[in-house]
C-alpha positions in Angstrom: 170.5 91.6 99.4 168.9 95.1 99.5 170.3 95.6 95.8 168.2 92.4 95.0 165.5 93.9 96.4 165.3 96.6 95.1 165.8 94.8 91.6 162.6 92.5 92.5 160.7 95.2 93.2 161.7 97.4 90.3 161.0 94.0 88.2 157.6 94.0 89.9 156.6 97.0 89.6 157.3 97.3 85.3 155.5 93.9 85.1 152.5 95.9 86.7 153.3 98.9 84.6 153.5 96.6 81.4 150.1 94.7 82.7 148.4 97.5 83.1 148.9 98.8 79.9 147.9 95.8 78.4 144.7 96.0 79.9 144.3 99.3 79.1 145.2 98.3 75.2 142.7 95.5 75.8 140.0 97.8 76.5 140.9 99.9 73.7 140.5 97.1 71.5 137.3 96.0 72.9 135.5 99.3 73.1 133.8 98.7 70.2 132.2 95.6 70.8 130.2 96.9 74.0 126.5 97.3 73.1 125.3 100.9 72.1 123.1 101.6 74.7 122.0 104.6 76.8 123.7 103.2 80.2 127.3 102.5 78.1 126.9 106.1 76.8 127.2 107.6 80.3 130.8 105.9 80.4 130.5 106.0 83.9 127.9 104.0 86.5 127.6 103.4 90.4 125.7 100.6 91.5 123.3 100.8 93.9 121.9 103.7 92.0 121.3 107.0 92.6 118.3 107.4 95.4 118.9 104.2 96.8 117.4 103.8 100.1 119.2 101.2 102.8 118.7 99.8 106.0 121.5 100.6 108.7 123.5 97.5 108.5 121.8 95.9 106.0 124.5 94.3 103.2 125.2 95.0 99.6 127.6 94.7 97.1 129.1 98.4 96.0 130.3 98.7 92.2 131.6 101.2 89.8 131.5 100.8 86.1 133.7 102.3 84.0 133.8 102.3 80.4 137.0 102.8 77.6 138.6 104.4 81.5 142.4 103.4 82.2 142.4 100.6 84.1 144.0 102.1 87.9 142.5 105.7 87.7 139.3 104.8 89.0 138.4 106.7 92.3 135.2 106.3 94.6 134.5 107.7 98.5 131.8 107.9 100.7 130.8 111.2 102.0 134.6 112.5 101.0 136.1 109.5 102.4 138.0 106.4 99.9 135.6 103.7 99.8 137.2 100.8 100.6 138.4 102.6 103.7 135.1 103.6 104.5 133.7 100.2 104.2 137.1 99.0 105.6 136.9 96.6 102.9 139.4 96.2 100.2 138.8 96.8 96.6 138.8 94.9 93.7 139.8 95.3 89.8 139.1 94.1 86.8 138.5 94.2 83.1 135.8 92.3 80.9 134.9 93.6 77.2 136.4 97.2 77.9 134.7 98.2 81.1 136.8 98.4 84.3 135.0 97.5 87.6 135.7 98.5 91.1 134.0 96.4 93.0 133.5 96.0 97.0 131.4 92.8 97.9 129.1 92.6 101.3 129.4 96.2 102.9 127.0 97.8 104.8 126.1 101.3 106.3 126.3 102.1 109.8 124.2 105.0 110.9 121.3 106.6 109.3 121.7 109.3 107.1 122.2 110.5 103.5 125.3 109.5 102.1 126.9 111.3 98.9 129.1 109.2 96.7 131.3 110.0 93.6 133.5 108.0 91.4 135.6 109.2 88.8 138.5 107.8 86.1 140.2 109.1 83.0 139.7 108.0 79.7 141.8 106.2 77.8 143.1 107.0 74.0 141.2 104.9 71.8 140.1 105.4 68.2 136.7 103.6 68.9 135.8 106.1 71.5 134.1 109.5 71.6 136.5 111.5 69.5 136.4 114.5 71.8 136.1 112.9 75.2 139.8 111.1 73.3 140.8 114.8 72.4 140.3 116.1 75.5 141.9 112.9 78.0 138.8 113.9 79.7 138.3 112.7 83.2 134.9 111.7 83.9 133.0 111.3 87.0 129.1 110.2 88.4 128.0 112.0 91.7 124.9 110.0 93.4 123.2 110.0 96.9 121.8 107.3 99.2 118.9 107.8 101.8 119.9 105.0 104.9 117.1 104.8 107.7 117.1 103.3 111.3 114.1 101.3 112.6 116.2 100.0 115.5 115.9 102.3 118.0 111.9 102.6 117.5 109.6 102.2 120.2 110.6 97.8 121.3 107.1 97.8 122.5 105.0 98.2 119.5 106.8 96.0 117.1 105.0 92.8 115.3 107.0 89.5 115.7 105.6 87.6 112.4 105.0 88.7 109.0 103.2 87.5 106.6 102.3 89.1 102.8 100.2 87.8 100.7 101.2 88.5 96.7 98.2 88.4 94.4 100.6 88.4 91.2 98.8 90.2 88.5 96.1 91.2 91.1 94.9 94.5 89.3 92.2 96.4 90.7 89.9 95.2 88.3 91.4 91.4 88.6 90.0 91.8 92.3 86.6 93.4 91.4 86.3 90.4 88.9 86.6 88.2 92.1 84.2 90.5 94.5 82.0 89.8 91.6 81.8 86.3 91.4 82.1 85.6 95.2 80.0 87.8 96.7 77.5 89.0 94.1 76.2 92.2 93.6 71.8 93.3 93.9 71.0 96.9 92.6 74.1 98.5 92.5 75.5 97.3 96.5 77.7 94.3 96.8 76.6 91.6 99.2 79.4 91.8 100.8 83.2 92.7 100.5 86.6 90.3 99.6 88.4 89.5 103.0 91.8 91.1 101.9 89.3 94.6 101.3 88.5 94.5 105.0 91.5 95.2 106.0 92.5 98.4 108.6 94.6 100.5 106.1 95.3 100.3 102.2 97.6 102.6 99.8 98.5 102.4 96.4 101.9 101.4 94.7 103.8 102.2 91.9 105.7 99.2 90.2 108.6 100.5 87.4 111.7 99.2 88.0 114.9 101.4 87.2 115.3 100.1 83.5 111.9 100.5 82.3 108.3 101.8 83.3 107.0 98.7 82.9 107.9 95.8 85.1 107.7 92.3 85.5 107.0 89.5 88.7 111.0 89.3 89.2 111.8 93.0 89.4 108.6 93.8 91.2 108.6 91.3 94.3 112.6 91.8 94.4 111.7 95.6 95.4 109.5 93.7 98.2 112.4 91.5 99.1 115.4 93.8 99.6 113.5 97.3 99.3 115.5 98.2 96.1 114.4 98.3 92.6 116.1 96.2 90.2 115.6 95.7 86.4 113.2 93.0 84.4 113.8 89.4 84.9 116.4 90.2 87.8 115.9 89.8 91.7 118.0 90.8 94.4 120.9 92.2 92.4 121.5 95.6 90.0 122.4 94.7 86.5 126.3 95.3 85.5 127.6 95.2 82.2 128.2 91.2 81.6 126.8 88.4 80.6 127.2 86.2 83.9 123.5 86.0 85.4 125.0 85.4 88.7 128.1 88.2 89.1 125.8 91.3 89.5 126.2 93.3 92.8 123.8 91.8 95.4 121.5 93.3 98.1 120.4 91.1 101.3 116.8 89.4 100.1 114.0 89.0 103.2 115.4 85.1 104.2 118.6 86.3 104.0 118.0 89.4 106.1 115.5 88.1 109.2 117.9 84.8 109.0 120.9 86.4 109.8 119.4 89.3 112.5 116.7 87.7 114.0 117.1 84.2 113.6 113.4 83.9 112.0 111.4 81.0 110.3 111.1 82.0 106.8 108.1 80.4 104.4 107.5 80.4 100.7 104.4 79.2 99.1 103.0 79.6 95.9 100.7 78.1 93.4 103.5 78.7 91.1 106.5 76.9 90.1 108.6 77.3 93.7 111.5 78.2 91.6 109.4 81.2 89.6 110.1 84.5 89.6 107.8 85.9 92.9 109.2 83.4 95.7 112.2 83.2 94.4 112.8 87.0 95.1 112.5 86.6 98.3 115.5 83.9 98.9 118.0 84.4 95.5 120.2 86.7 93.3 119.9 86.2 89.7 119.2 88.5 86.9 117.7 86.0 85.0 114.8 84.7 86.4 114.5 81.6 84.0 117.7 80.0 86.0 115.2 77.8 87.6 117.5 74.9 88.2 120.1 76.9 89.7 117.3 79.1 92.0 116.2 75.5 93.0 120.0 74.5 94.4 120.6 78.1 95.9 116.9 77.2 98.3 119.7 74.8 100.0 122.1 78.0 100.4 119.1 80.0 102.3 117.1 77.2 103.7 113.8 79.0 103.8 112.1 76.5 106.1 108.8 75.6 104.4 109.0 75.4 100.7 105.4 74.9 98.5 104.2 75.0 95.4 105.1 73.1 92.2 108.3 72.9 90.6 109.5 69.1 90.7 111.4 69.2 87.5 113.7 71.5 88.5 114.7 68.7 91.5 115.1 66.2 89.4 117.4 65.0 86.8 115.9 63.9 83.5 116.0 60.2 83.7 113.8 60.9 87.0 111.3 63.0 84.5 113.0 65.8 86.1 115.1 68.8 84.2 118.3 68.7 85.8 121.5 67.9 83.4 123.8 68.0 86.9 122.6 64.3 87.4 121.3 65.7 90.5 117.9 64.5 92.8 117.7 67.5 94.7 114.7 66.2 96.7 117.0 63.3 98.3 119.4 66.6 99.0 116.8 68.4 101.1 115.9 65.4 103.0 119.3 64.3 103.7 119.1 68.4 105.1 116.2 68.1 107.3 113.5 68.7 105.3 109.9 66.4 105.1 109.2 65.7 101.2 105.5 66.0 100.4 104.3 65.7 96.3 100.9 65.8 97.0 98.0 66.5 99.6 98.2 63.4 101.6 101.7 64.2 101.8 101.5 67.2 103.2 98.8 65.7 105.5 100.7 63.0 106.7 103.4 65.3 107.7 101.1 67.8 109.6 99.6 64.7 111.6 103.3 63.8 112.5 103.3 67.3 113.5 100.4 67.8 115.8 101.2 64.4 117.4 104.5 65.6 118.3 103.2 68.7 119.6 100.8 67.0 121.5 103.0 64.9 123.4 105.1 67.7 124.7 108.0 67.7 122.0 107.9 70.9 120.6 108.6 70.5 116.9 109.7 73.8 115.9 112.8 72.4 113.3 110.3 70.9 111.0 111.0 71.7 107.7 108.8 70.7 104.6 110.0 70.8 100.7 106.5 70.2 98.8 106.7 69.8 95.7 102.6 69.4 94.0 103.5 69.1 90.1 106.0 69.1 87.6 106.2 73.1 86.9 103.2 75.5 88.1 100.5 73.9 90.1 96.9 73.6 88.6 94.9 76.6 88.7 91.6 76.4 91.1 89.0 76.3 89.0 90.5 73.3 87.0 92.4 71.6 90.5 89.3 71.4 92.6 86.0 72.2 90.4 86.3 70.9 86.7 89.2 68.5 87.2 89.6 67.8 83.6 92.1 64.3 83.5 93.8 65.7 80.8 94.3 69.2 82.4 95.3 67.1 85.5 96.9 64.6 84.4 99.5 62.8 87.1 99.1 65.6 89.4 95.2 65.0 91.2 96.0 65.6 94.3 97.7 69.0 94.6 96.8 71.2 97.7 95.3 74.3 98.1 96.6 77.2 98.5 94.4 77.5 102.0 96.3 74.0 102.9 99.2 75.6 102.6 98.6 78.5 104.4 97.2 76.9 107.5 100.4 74.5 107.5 103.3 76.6 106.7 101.7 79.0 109.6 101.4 76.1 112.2 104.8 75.1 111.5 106.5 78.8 111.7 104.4 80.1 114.4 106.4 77.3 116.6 109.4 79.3 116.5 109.9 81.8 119.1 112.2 84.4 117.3 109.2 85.1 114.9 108.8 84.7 111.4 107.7 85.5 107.7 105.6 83.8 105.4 105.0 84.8 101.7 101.9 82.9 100.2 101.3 83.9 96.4 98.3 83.1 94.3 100.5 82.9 91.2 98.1 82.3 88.5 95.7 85.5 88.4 98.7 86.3 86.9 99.2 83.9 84.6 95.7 83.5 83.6 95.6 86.8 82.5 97.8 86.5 80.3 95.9 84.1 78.7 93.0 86.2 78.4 90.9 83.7 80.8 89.1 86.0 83.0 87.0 83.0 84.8 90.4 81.5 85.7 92.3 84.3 86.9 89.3 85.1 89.5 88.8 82.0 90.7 92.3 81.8 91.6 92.2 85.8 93.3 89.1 84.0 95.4 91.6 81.3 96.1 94.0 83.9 97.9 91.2 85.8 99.5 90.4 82.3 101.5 93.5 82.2 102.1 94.2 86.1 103.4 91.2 84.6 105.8 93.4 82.1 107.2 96.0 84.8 107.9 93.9 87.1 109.5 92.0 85.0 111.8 96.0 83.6 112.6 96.3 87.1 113.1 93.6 88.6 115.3 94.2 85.8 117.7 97.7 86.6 118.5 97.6 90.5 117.9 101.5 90.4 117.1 101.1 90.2 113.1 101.5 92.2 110.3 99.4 91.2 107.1 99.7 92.9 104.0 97.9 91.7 100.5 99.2 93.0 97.4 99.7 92.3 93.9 103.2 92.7 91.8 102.2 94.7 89.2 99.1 95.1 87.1 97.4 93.7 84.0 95.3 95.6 81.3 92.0 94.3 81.9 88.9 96.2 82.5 85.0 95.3 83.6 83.0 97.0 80.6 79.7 95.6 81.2 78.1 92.0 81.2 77.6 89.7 78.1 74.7 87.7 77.2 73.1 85.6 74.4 69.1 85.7 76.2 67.9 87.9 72.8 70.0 85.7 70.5 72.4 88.1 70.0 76.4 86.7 70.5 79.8 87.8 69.9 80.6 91.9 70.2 76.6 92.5 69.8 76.0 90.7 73.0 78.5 92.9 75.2 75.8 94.9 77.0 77.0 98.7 77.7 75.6 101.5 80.4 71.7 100.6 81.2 72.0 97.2 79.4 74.7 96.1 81.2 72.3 94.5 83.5 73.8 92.4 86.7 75.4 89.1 86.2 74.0 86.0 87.7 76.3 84.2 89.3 75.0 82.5 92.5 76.7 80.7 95.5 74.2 78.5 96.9 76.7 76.2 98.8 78.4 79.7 100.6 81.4 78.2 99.8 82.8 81.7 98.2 82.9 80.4 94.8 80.1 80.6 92.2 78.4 77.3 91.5 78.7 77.9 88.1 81.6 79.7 86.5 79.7 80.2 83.7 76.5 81.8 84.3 73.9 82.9 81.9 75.0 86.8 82.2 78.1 87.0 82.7 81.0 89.4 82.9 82.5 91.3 79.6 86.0 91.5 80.3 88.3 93.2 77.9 91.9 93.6 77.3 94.1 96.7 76.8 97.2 95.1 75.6 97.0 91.9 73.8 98.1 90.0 70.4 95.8 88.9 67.7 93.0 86.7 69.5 89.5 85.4 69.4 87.4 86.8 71.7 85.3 84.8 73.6 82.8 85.6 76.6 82.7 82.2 77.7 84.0 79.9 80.1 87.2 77.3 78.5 86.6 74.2 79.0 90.3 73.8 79.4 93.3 76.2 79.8 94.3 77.2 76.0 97.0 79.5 74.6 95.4 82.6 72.7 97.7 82.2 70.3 100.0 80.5 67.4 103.5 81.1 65.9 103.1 81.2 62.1 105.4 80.2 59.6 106.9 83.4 60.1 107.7 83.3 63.7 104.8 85.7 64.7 102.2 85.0 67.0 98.5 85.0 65.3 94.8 84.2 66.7 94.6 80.5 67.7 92.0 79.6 65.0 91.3 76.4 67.8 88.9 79.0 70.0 85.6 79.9 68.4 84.5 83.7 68.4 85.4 86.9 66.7 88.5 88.1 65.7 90.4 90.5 67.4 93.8 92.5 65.7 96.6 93.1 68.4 98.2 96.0 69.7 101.4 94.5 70.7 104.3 93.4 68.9 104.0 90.2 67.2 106.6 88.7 69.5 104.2 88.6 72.3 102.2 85.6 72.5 100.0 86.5 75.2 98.3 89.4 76.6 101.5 91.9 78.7 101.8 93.2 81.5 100.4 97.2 82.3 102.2 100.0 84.2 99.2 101.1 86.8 99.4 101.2 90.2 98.3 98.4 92.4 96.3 98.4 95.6 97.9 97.7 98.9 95.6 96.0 102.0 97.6 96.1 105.4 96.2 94.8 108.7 97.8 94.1 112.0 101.0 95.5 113.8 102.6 98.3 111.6 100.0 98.3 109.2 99.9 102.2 109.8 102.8 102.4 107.6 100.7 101.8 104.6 99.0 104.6 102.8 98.6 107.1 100.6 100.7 106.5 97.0 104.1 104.4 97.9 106.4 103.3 95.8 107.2 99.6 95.8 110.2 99.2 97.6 108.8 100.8 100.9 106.6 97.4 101.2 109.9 96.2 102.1 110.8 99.3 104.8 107.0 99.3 105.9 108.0 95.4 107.2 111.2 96.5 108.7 109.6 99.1 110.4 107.0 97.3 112.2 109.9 94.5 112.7 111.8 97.3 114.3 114.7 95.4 112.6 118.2 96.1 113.7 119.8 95.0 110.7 123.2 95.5 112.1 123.1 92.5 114.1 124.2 89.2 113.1 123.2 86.7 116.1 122.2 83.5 114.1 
């Protein structure tokens, strides 16, 4: 018996020899298909990267990434200490295209502290690799550091119980003058008054690069919000490994996940934005492709954050339903068989909060109420065409959409309900995306939009004195105030941009107080201009609907849109882009409320997310709920 043993085991342990070597004769062979890039060139990765800071007890994935490396010789510890032991977690192995990964899935640190980590493996012989690293049957190896912090056992008694942040994507500093501007007015030189999100107790400025590139977009940028690491563009809550899969890169714990699992929190998400677009879905997904908006749409049922809003339906529904779904799937019907209230419109929503406030009223405390709204097919109409010009073919089916005040005030009478606390994103998506589009007039309408709606969160706030608020935007846009523009002297076009003393004060008015100009277009207005855009007609005034600045040509490359009348204006960027890019500035921070103190000075953007733990005084090592 022991002779057959020993036999099986021998057996064994040449089919692993033999297996092994295939692999490492597999990578070999692949080597030369990996991309040539400056990450594959280092041979060696860790992921998390280097400088990564953590929460104690807060969960990750840990991966090493090694490229043309035998397939068993890779090694990785923990402050001198074998990593899977140290995460008492075992290992895995395996081989795609000619990188070997180690991989350890959900781990967490325990303690505070700094934490140095090394990985190493040897090289295989390969004629497609580096002919001296093959010369030398070099061993390679990648030595990194990690900053872990503690809020935990921070003073219990000065800790905020809810959250909420307000993301004004796109929100520039200028983006916000434009709407201090038009709201408030300005009379020799002094504004009438200030924005409500500029009256906050304490404000910093943030930095916005993610680790792949100094410029960033929505994904990358409210990820760092979300999980308080940086990530790469179009990817949230995960770093970026070498394949193709958008959902196998290593994860870190988003915000829902987080204050789910340790505090047993109500979570919100509401937008003016498709639901499933790139800001709120940060908060509640992994994916390094943010365009996976059908599957980001399914995984809301993994998370469950309890109030869902914004626009989105397509991505619910299957395409005989008008929907985009080729899984034959009516998500909506899913979430309701789930628990949640299905509103596609205002009344909708109103209906519900009437249930609501019924219920509360007759002593059954409602706090399990849980709404999926769902306002148009993809993003939700911006302000000034939703609620002011309300063109029917800008409209269309959708003429009943919510604001984003509506929104606000429900989402927080719903979370506040719950006793463990909670967190509430609201994002005035389409500064953002009107920028991009070169429509000023648009874009501050909708930054007014959120500033109504920062009202509603500070007056929620001030009331109960156990909140933190904080307003910030994503990332920045290239625009820039130069002066007004006006035709009074018959001038137009570039002539009419008034400079230094003739830049005289624009005139819009708000007679009704209603925080929005009366007319959008007034008779001096602003001159707004653009540091990074594609070929375009300029045009100081008002659209009377939203319209692309641009057209592919029979070449594939984005031109003026001859449609818009005005002057012509040469790009700066590549002719790929058909709309005006994103810029690398800082953005301004407001914070207000409990742990608003945090906040200040020049932060980068992933301390937003340990600025909210802090004043949390989360304890991410527990898992009650």
């Amino acid at each position: 018996m022991k002779k057959v043993f020993l036999s099986l085991c021998l057996s064994v342990a040449a089919f692993a020899s033999l297996n092994a070597q295939n692999l490492d004769s597999k990578i070999a062979q692949n080597a030369q298909n990996l991309k040539t890039d400056s990450i594959n060139s280092k041979h060696i990765r860790i992921l998390p990267i280097n400088n990564a800071k953590f929460l104690a007890g807060g969960r990750f994935d840990f991966l090493v990434e090694c490229f043309y490396c035998q397939t068993n010789s890779i090694k990785a510890s923990i402050n001198g200490v074998d990593a899977a032991k140290f995460f008492d977690k075992r290992a895995s192995v395996s081989v795609d295209n000619g990188v070997v990964s180690y991989r350890i899935n959900n781990v967490t640190f325990p303690r505070s502290g700094t934490f140095k980590v090394q990985a190493s493996g040897k090289l295989i012989e390969s004629k497609n690799t580096d002919s001296k690293l093959t010369e030398s049957k070099a061993e390679i190896s990648q030595n990194i550091a990690y900053k872990v912090v503690d809020f935990s056992q921070d003073n219990p008694k000065i800790k905020a119980k809810n959250v909420i942040l307000f993301i004004g994507d796109g929100m520039s500093l200028q983006a916000k003058q434009m709407a201090r501007i038009l709201s408030k007015g300005i009379t020799q030189g002094k504004y009438n008054g200030l924005l409500e999100m500029e009256r906050l107790d304490n404000m910093a400025l943030v930095t916005t690069s993610g680790y792949d590139a100094l410029t960033t977009d929505s994904a990358n940028s409210a990820s760092a919000y979300s999980t308080g690491h940086k990530s790469v563009v179009n990817a949230m809550g995960v770093y970026e490994n070498h394949t193709k899969n958008p959902f196998d890169d290593p994860r870190v714990e988003t915000m829902t996940e987080l204050l789910k699992r340790t505090r047993g929190m109500s979570v919100g998400l509401v937008t003016t934005a498709n639901i499933n677009d790139a800001t709120p879905a940060a908060f509640a997904t992994h994916t390094r492709n943010r365009d996976m908006k059908n599957e980001i749409a399914f995984d809301y049922l993994r998370t469950r954050p309890d109030i869902i809003m914004g626009g989105g339906l397509a991505n619910f529904l299957y395409d005989e339903k008008g929907g985009v779904r080729d899984d034959g799937a009516d998500l909506t019907m899913t979430f309701r068989d789930s628990g949640y209230k299905i509103a596609f419109n205002r009344k909708d929503l109103q209906n519900i909060m009437k249930d609501f406030r019924t219920n509360l009223k007759r002593d059954s405390k409602d706090s399990t109420t849980k709404i999926l709204g769902l306002y148009n097919m993809d993003n939700m109409n911006v302000y000034l065409d939703r609620e002011v010009l309300r063109h029917p073919d800008v409209l269309k089916n959708f003429d009943n959409e919510p604001n984003l005040m509506e929104m606000t005030k429900a989402a927080l009478e719903i979370l506040s309900q719950n006793e463990n606390g909670f967190f509430l994103l609201v994002e005035g998506a389409s500064i953002d995306k009107q920028l991009h589009k070169m429509d000023w007039q648009r874009a501050a309408y909708d930054a007014i939009e959120l500033d109504k709606a920062v009202k509603i969160g500070r007056d929620f706030a001030d009331k109960r004195g156990d909140t933190l608020i904080i307003v910030v935007a994503d990332h920045a846009h290239g625009a820039s105030i130069t002066g007004t523009y006006h035709e009074l002297d018959g001038k137009s076009g570039r002539e009419a941009v008034r400079t230094y003393k003739d830049s005289i004060f624009p005139t819009f008015v708000d007679n009704d107080k209603d925080g929005f100009p009366d007319n959008p277009d007034a008779e001096i207005t602003l001159a707004v201009q653009f540091a990074n855009h594609p070929d375009y007609i300029a045009n100081y005034h008002l659209k009377e609907k939203p319209t692309s600045p641009t057209i592919k040509d029979s070449n594939g490359r984005y031109i003026a849109n001859e449609k818009v009348q005005g002057e012509h204006y040469f790009g700066n960027i590549p002719y790929k882009e058909d709309q005006e890019v994103h810029a690398a500035d800082d953005v301004v921070l407001m914070a207000h409320g409990v742990g608003s103190n945090y906040f200040k000075g020049i932060m980068d953007n992933t301390e937003v997310f340990f600025g909210i733990a802090k004043a949390l005084n989360l304890n991410a090592k527990d898992s009650k709920f």
